[in-house]
Biotite code that builds the C-alpha atoms (Angstrom):
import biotite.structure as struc

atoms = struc.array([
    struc.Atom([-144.545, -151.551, -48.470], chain_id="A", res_id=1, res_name="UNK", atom_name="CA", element="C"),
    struc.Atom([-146.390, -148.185, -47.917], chain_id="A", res_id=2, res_name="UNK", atom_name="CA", element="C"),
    struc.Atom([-145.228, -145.540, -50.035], chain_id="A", res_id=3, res_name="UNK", atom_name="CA", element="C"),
    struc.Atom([-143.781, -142.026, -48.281], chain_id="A", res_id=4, res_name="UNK", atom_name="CA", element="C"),
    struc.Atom([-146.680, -140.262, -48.278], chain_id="A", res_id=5, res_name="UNK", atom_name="CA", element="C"),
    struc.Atom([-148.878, -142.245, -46.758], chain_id="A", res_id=6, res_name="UNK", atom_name="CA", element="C"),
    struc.Atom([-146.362, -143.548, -44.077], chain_id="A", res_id=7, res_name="UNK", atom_name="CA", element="C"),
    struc.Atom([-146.189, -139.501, -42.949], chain_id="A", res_id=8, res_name="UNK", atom_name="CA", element="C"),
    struc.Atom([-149.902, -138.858, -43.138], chain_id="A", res_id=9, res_name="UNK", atom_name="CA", element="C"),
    struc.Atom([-149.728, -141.847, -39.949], chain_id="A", res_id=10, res_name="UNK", atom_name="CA", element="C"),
    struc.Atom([-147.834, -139.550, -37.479], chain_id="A", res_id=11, res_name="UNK", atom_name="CA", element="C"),
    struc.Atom([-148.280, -136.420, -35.342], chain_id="A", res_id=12, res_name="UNK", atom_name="CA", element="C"),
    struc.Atom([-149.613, -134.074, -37.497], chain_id="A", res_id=13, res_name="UNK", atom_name="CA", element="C"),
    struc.Atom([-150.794, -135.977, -40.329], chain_id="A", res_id=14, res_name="UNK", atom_name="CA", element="C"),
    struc.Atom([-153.794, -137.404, -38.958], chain_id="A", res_id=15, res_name="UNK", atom_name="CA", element="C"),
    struc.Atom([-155.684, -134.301, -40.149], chain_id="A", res_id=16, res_name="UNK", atom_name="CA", element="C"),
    struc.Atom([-154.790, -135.357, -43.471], chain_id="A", res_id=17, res_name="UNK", atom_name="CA", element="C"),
    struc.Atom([-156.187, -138.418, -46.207], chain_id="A", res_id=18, res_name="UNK", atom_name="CA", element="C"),
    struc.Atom([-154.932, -139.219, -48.990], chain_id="A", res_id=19, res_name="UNK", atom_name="CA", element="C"),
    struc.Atom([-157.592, -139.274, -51.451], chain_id="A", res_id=20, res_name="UNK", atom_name="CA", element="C"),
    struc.Atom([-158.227, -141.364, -54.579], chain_id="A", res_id=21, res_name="UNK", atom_name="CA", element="C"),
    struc.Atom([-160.786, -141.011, -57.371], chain_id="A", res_id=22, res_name="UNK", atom_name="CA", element="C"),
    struc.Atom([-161.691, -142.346, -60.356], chain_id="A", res_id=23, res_name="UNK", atom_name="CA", element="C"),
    struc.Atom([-162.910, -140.238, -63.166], chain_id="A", res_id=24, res_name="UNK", atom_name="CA", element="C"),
    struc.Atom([-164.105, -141.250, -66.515], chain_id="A", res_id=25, res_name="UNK", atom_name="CA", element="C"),
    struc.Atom([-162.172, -139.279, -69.226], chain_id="A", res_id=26, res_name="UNK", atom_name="CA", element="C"),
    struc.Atom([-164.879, -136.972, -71.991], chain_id="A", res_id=27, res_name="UNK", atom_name="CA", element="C"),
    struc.Atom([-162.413, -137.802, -74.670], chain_id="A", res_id=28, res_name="UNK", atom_name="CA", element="C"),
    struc.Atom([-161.524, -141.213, -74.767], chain_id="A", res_id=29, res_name="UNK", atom_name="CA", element="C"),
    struc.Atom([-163.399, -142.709, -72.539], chain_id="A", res_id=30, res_name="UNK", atom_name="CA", element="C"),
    struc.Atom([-161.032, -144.067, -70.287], chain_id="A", res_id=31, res_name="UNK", atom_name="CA", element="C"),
    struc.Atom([-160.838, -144.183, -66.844], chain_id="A", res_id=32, res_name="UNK", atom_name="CA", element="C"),
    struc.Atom([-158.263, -142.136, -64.917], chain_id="A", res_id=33, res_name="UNK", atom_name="CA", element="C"),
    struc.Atom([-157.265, -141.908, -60.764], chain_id="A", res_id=34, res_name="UNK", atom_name="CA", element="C"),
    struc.Atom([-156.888, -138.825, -59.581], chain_id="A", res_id=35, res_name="UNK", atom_name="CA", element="C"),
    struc.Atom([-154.898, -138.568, -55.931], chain_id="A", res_id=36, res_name="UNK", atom_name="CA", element="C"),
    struc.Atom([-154.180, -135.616, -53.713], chain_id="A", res_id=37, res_name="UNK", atom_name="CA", element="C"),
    struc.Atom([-153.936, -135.719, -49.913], chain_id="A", res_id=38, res_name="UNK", atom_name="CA", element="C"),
    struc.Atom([-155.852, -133.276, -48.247], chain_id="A", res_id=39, res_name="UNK", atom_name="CA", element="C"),
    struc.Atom([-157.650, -131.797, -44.580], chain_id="A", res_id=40, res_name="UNK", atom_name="CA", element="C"),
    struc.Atom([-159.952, -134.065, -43.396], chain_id="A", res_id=41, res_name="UNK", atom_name="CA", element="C"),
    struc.Atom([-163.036, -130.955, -44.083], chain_id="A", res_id=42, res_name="UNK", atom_name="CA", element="C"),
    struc.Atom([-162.017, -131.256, -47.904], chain_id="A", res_id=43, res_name="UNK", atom_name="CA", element="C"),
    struc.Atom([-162.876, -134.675, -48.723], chain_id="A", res_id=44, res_name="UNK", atom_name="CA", element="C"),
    struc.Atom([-166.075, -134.234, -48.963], chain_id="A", res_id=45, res_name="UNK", atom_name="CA", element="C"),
    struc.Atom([-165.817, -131.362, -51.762], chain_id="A", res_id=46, res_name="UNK", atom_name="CA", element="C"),
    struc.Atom([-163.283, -133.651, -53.538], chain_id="A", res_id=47, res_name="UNK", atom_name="CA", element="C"),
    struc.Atom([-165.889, -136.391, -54.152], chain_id="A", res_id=48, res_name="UNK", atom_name="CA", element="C"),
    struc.Atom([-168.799, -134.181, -54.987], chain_id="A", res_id=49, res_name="UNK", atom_name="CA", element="C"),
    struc.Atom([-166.487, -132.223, -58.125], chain_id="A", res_id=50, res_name="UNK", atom_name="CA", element="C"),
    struc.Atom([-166.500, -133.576, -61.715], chain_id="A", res_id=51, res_name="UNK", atom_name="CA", element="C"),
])
């Protein structure tokens, strides 16, 4: 089952929206961590490209 948020992102409006997943390696533990947001389609690039 889709959760909420991406079932809206699929109609009208929300097609200039992604939701976005990364995954970052922590500095203190060494870990790895997912970090989500939805955002405009024009961010996603600057999303990747941050530490």
């Amino acid at each position: 089952m889709a959760k909420k948020v991406v079932a809206t992102l699929k109609t009208g409006a929300g097609k200039q929206y992604t939701k976005c997943i990364k995954m970052v390696k922590s500095e203190k533990t060494g870990a790895y961590m997912f970090k989500e947001a939805v955002l405009l389609n024009a961010d996603i690039k600057d999303f990747f490209e941050k530490k």
